[in-house]
C-alpha positions in Angstrom: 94.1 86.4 114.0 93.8 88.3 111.1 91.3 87.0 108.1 92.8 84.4 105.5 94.7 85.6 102.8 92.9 84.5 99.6 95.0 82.1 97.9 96.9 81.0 100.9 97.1 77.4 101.6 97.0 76.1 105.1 100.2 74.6 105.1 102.3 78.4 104.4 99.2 80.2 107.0 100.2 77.8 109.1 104.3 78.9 108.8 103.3 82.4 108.9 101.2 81.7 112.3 103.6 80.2 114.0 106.8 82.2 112.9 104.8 86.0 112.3 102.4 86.0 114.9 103.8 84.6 118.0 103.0 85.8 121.1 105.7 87.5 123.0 107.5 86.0 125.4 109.8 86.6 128.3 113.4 86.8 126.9 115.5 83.9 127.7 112.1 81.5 126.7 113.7 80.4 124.0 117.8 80.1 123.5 118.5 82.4 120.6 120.6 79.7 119.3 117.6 77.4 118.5 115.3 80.3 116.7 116.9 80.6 113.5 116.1 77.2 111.8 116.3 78.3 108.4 120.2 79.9 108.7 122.6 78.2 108.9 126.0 78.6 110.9 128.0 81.8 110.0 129.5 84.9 110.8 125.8 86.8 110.1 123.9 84.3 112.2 126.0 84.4 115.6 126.4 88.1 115.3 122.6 88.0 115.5 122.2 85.3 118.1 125.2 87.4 119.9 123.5 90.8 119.5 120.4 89.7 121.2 121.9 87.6 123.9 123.5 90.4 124.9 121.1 93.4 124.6 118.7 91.2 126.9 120.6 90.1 129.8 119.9 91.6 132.9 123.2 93.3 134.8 125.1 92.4 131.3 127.2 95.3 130.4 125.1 95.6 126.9 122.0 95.3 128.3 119.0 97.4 127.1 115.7 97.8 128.7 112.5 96.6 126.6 111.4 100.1 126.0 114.6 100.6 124.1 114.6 97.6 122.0 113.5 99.1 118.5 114.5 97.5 115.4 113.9 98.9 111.8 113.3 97.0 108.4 113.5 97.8 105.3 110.7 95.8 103.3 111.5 95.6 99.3 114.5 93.5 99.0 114.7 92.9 102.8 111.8 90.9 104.0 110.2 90.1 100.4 111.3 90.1 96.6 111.5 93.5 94.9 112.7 92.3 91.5 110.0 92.6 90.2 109.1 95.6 92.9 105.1 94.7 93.8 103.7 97.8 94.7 104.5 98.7 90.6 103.5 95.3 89.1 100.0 96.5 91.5 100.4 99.8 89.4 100.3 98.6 85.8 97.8 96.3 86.4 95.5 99.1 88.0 96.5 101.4 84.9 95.4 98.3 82.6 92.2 98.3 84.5 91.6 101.7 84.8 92.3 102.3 80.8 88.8 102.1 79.4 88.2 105.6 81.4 91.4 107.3 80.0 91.6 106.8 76.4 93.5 109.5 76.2 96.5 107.6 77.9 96.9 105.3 74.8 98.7 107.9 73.2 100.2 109.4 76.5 103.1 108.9 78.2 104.3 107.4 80.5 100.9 105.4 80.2 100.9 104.4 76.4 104.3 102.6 77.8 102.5 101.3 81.1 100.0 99.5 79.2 102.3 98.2 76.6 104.4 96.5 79.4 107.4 96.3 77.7 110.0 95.9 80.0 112.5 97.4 78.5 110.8 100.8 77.9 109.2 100.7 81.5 113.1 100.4 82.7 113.7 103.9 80.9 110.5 105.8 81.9 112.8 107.2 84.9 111.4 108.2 88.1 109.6 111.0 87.0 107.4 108.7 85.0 107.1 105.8 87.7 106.2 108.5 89.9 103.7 109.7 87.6 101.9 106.0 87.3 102.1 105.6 91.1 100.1 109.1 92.0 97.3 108.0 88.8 96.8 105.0 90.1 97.1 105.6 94.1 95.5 108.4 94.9 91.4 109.7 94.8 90.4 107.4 97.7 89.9 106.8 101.0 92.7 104.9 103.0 90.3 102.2 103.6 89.0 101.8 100.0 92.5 101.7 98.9 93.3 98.6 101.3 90.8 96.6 99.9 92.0 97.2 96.4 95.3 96.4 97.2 94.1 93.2 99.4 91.7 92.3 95.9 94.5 92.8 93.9 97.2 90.7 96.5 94.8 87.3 96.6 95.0 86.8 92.4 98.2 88.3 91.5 101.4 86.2 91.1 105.1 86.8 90.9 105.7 85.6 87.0 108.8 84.3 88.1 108.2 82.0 90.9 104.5 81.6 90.1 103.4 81.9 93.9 101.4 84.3 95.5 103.0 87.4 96.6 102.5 87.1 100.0 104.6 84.1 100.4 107.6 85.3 98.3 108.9 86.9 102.2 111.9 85.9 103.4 111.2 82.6 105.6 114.9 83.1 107.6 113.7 86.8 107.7 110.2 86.0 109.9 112.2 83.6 111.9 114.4 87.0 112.8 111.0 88.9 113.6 110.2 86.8 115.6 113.1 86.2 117.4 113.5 89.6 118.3 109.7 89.7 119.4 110.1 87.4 121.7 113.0 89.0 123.2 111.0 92.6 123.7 111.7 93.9 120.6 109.3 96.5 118.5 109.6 95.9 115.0 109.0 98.4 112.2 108.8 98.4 108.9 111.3 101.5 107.2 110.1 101.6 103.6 110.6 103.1 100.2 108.0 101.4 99.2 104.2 103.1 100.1 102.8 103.6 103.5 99.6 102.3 102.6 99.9 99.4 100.4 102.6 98.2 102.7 99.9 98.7 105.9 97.6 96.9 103.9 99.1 93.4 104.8 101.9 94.0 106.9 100.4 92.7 110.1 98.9 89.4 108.3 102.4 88.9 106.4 105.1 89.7 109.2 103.1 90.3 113.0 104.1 94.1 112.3 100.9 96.1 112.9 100.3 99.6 110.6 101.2 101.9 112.8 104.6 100.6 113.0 105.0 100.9 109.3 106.9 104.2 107.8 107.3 104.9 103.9 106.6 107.1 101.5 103.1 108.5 101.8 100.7 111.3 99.1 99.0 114.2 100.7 95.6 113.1 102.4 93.4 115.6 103.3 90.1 115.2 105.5 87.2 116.6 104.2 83.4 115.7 105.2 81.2 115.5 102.2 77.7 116.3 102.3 75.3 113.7 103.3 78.6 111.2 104.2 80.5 110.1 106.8 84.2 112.5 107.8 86.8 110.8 105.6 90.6 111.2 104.4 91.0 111.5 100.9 94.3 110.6 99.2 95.3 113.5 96.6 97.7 112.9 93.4 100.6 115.0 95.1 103.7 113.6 97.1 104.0 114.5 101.0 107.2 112.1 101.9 109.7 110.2 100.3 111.0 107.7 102.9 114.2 106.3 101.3 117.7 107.3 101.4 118.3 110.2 103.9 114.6 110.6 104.7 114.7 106.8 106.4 116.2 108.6 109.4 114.6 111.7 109.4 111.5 109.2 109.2 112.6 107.3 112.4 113.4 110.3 114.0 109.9 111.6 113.5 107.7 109.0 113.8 109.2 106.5 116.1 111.4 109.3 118.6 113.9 107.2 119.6 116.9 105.8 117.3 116.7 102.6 116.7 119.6 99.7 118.0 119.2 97.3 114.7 119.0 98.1 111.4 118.5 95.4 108.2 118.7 96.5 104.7 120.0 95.1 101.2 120.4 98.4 99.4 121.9 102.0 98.9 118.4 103.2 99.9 118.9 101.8 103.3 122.5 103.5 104.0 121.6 106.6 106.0 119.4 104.2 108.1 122.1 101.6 109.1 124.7 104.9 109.5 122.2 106.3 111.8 121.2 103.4 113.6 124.6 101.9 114.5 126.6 104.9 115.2 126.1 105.6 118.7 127.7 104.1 121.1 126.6 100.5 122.5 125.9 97.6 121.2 124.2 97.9 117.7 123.5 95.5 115.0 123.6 96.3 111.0 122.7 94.1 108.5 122.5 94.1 104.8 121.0 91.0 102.9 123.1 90.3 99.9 121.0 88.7 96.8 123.7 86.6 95.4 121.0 83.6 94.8 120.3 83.3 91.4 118.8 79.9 91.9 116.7 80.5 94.0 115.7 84.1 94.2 117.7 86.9 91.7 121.5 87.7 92.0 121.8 91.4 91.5 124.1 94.3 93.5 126.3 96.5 92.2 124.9 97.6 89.0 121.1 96.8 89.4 118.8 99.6 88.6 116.4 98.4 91.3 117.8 97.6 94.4 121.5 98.9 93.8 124.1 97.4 96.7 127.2 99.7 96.3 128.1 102.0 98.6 126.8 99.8 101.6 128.6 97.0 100.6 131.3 98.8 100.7 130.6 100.5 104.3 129.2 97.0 105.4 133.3 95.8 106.8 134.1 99.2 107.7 131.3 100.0 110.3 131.0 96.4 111.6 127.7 95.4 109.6 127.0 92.1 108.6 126.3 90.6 105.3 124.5 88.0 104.6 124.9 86.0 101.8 121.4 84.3 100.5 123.3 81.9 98.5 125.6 80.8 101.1 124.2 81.0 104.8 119.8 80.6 104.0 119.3 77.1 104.0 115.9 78.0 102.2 114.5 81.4 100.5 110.5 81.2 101.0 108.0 79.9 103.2 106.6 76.0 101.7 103.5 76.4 100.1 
């Protein structure tokens, strides 16, 4: 079992245990009807219960062999909040903390805006200058040194909207689906916009997924052996990979080798990835989570800078994907604290 989150209580490490980190078990161990405690009965949830009956029985006419079960997630959006996105709330608060050595960035954009944190300006900096506050305050470390800052940073830090840790703003009917599919021979990886390495950092405490089944969007390491240490990769300011859109696929394709048979997303960023995933034939299974929650979570879709559901929404009835409505068929949004 992997160490304690800091500011975990026992009762949600408790829920993660037993829904995250569940030992795999033959299929057929548990009904698929009876692992998905927090959905409640619609079209979404039997097309899932449906998909995996069918995939795993043996002389079925869908059936596929373990080695073929791969599913893919997306992570910001999908299995945890993204409004507002955590890696970047991670990256203004290292720029605030890493200030006092740049004095120049005061007067420099797009950090005199970073530090200002006004939300409104932060909206307009544009990629190029989110990009630019992601590489200053990502790269010039080791892989491991960077884990524990994100793991330092992950035990204080809390979403300012539900006041929780972020680590328990994932997606409670989510981890029951990860597990479900677990149980029932499935590999699980996490597809991500979102960066390789903060993502790795907690992925296997948070959902059972272990790092090397985590893709996303990576900077150029490079190895180098400096005198008097140990061999080390060192993380550079550039971009290697962009893992969203059309490179989710090319992603798949190149570091899983072999196409996936589910896909779950909730945006635009995840359409090449549910096209490619469910387009063979078979039996495939798409599905695209739908924030419609304001209550409970944020209601955001068409319009939304971050997280934009358009054009999927719209593919979602033509090519057979589900949608699932957070509003209308989760019974409950996070894990209890």
């Amino acid at each position: 079992m992997p160490p304690r989150p800091t500011g975990l209580s026992r009762r949600t490490l408790g829920t993660l245990g037993l829904l995250a980190f569940v030992a795999p078990r033959p299929a057929g161990a548990q009904p698929a009807s009876e692992a998905l405690p927090s959905w409640k009965p619609s079209a979404a949830r039997q097309a899932i219960i449906d998909f995996v009956e069918a995939v795993t029985r043996e002389g079925g006419p869908d059936f596929v062999p373990p080695p073929a079960r791969i599913a893919v997630f997306d992570n910001d959006g999908t299995l945890w909040c993204e409004i507002p996105t955590v890696q970047f709330e991670f990256a203004l608060d290292r720029i605030r903390q890493m200030a006092p050595h740049h004095p120049e960035w005061s007067t420099t954009e797009p950090f005199r805006t970073a530090l200002k944190r006004d939300e409104a300006e932060l909206a307009a900096l544009g990629s190029r200058g989110i990009m630019e506050l992601m590489l200053a305050t990502h790269a010039g470390s080791t892989p491991e040194a960077f884990e524990e800052e994100v793991n330092a940073w992950l035990s204080t830090a809390r979403h300012p909207k539900f006041h929780r840790p972020y680590l328990t703003t994932i997606y409670q009917p989510m981890l029951e689906l990860l597990a479900l599919l677990e149980r029932n021979g499935f590999a699980n990886y996490i597809v991500s916009g979102g960066g390789i390495e903060f993502v790795r950092a907690w992925s296997e405490r948070a959902y059972g997924i272990p790092p090397q089944r985590v893709i996303g969007s990576s900077i150029r390491s490079v190895f180098r052996f400096p005198q008097g240490g140990q061999p080390e990769l060192h993380r550079l300011a550039e971009m290697d990979f962009i893992d969203d859109g059309p490179g989710k696929p090319v992603a798949i394709g190149k570091f899983i080798g072999r196409r996936p048979i589910a896909a779950f997303g909730n945006s635009d960023g995840d359409l090449e990835m549910l096209q490619y995933v469910t387009a063979p034939p078979g039996r495939r299974l798409g599905l695209v989570v739908h924030h419609d929650d304001a209550a409970r979570e944020v209601a955001y879709d068409r319009q939304s800078p971050i997280g934009r559901l358009d054009r999927a929404l719209d593919q979602a009835p033509v090519r057979g994907w589900s949608v699932v409505s957070m509003r209308q068929d989760w019974s409950t949004v996070f894990p209890p604290l």
